[in-house]
VOKOL-892195 format. One line per 8 residues: number of its first residue (from 1); for each residue x, y, z of C-alpha. Coordinates in pm, whole numbers, plus 50000, padded with zeros to 5 digits. Example, Ala and Ser with C-alpha at 12.3 -4.5 7.8 and 13.67 -1.06 7.14 Angstrom:
% VOKOL-892195
1> 51230/49550/50780  51367/49894/50714
This chain:
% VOKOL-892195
1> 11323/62574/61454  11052/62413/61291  11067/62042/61228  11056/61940/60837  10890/61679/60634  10858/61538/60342  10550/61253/60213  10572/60971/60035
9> 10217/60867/59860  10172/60520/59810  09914/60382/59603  09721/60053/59349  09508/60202/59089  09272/59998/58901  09505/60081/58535  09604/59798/58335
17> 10015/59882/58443  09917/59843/58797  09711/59540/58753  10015/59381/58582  10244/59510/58821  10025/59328/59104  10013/59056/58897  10385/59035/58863
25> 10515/59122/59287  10189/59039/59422  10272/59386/59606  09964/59603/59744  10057/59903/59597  10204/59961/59261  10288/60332/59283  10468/60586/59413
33> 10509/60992/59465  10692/61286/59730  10561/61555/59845  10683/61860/60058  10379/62058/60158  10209/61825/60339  09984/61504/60319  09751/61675/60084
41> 09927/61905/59872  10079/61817/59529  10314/61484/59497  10560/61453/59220  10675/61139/59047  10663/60922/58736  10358/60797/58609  10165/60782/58270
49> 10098/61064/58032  09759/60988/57961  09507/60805/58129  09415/60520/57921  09768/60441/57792  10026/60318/58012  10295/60338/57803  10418/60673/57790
57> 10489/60829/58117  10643/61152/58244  10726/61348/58531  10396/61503/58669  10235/61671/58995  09965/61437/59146  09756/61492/59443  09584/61231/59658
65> 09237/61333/59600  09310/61259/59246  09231/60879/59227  08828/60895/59224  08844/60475/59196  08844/60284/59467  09239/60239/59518  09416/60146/59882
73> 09632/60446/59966  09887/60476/60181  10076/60815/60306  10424/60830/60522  10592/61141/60645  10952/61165/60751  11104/61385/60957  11422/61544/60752
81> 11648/61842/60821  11621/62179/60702  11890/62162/60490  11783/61825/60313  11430/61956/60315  11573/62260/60082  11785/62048/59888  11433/61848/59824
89> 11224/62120/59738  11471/62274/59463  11519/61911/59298  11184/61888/59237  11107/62249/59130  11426/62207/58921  11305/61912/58754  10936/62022/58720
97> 11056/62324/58541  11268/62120/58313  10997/61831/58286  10981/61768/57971  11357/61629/57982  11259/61354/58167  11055/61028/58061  10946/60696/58215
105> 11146/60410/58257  10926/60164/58142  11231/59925/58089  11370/59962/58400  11022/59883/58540  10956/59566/58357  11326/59436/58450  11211/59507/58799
113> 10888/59329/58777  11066/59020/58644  11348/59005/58891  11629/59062/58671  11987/59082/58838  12060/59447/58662  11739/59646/58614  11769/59935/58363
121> 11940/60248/58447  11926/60574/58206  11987/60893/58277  11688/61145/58324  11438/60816/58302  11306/60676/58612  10974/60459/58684  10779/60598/59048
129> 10965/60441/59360  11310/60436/59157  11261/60826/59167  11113/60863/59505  11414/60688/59668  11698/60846/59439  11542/61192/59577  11551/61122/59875
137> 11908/60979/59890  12058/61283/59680  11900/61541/59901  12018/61331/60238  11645/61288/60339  11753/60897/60353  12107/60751/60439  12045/60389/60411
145> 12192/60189/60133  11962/60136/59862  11970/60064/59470  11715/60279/59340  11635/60091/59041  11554/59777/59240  11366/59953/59467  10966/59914/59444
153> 10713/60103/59598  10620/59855/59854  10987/59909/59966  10808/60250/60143  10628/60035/60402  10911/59863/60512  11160/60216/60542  11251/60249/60879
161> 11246/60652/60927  10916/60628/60747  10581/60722/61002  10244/60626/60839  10029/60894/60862  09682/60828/60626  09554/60472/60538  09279/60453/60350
169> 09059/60516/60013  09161/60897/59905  08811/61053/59850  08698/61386/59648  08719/61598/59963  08996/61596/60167  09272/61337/60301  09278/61379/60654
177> 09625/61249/60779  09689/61156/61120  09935/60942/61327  09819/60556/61300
């Protein structure tokens, strides 16, 4: 049987909501995404609408190769079941399908950055890494405890089934991913 994984994408971009974010947690990356093909095929999670405004966001496919600026990128793979690797794979075809029910939770987000005690929670709105982790927990990719809405993407480097797999600046070409 062959082994399953799924990819988490972590990433800073040089936007004005990232910049803030850094500003706020200090953290080295700011954003979040999951794949299931493999390190270079399409990643889905929450992130802005349009390029030069922040503040509308959706649920979109990205792809590593896709941040032209000079951004530090990160990419982890874990090893998952075949039965939570299915599970994965129709969430997020579900949801892409039904995209357009699902928005940004730029509250939630700010809450986060400030270190409130009870960040925002609203069904069918997440910000990146609060969707990342909630995916993975519902499809039994992850069973660790976590809260998803206090959960940031710099959370990722510290998951213990996580294996980095790609550190570096994504170029044009290609991401070449291989063990660390």
């Amino acid at each position: 049987m062959k082994e399953q994984y799924v990819y988490i994408m972590l990433v800073r971009t040089n936007t004005v909501l990232s910049r803030l974010i850094h500003f706020f947690t200090g953290d080295s990356y700011t954003h979040s995404a999951i794949g299931v093909d493999d390190c270079e095929g399409a990643f889905y999670g929450f992130g802005r609408r349009w390029k030069y405004w922040p503040f509308l966001g959706c649920f979109h496919k990205e792809y590593p190769w896709m941040f032209k600026h000079v951004v530090p990128c990160r990419i982890y793979r874990i090893s998952v079941s075949n039965e939570s690797y299915n599970s994965l794979v129709k969430l997020l075809g579900n949801m892409y399908e039904d995209r357009d029910s699902y928005h940004y939770n730029f509250a939630g987000v700010v809450a986060l950055w400030l270190g409130m005690s009870k960040p925002s929670r609203r069904n069918h709105h997440f910000f990146c890494s609060q969707f990342v982790i909630w995916a993975l927990k519902q499809t039994g990719c992850v069973t660790e405890e976590f809260k998803p809405e206090e959960f940031r993407p710099s959370s990722f480097c510290t998951l213990p089934c996580a294996k980095l797999i790609y550190e570096g600046i994504p170029s044009r070409s290609r991401v070449i991913c291989r063990g660390i």
